[in-house]
Structures are given as C-alpha cells and as structure tokens.
N, C-alpha and C positions, 0 to 999 in steps of 0.2 A: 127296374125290371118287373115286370109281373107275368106269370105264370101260371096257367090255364090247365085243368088235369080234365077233358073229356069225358063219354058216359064209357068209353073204347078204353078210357084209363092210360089213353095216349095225353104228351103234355105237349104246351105250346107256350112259347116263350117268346114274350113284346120287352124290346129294348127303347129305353126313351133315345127319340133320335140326337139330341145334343148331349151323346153321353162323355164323348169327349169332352164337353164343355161345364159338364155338371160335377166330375170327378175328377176332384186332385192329381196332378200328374204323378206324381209317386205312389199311386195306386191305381192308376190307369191300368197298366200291365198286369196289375195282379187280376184285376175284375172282367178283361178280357178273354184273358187267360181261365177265369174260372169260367166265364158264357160258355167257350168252348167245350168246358170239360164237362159242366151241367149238360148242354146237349149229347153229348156222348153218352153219359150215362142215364138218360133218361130212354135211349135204347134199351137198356141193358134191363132197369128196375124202376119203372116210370111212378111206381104207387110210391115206392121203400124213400122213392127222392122228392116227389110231392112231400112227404108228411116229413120229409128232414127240414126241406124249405117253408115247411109252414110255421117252425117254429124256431127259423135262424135266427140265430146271435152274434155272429163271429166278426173281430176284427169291423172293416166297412162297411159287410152285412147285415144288415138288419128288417127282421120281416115286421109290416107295422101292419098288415089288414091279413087276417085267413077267413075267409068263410067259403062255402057252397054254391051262391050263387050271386056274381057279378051284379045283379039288380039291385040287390042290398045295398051297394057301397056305389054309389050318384057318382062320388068324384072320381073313382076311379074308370068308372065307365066313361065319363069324359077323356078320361085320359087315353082310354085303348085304341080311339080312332088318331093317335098322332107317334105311336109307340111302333116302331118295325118288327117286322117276325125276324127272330135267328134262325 
C-alpha cells in the first residue's frame, strides 16, 4: 500500500492490485479489514494518521520508505502507475 498526504493534507491510498495474491491468507482479512478502517479515519485526522503510517511497525505492517516527495524514490514511482485507489 502506499499513501499519498496532499498540499489539502487530504490522503490518498494505492493498493498493489494482486493483494490477494501477495498476502498470506491468514492475514488477508486482517489487512482488509484495516484499508477500510485507515480510510475512515483518514476523514476524521488525515495529518495525526499520515505521521502514525509513516513510521509503522505493527504486526504485517511495515512502513519501509517515508519522505516528501515521490520523485525521490524511482521505484516507487514505478510502482504507483499499477497500484488502485481505495
């Protein structure tokens, strides 16, 4: 997943599209389960949950790039043109 925070301070969340296929079924439901709940609360506190994701650790989460600006990081910019919005 990777996570986009706007100049609006609005976020935007790309899912790799074989996410089924990338995540263990015995956490399939958890990680589903949590997309839904990140988008919800990114209503609610979009900066307070930007800066909690930026430095996750939990469980099957794990945040491995934070910066400012997308141009920085090549591969992941490859990666944003094949990822779906939630």
């Amino acid at each position: 997943m990777l996570v986009f925070e706007n100049r609006e301070g609005s976020l935007r969340f790309l899912v790799h599209p074989e996410l089924r296929a990338i995540v263990p079924d015995n956490d399939l439901a958890y990680i589903e389960s949590l997309i839904i709940d990140l988008c919800e609360r990114a209503m609610l506190n979009p900066a307070a949950l930007f800066k909690q994701l930026s430095l996750l650790g939990v469980g099957p989460l794990v945040t491995h790039e934070s910066g400012s600006n997308i141009s920085d990081y090549p591969s992941l910019l490859n990666l944003c043109s094949r990822f779906l919005q939630q």
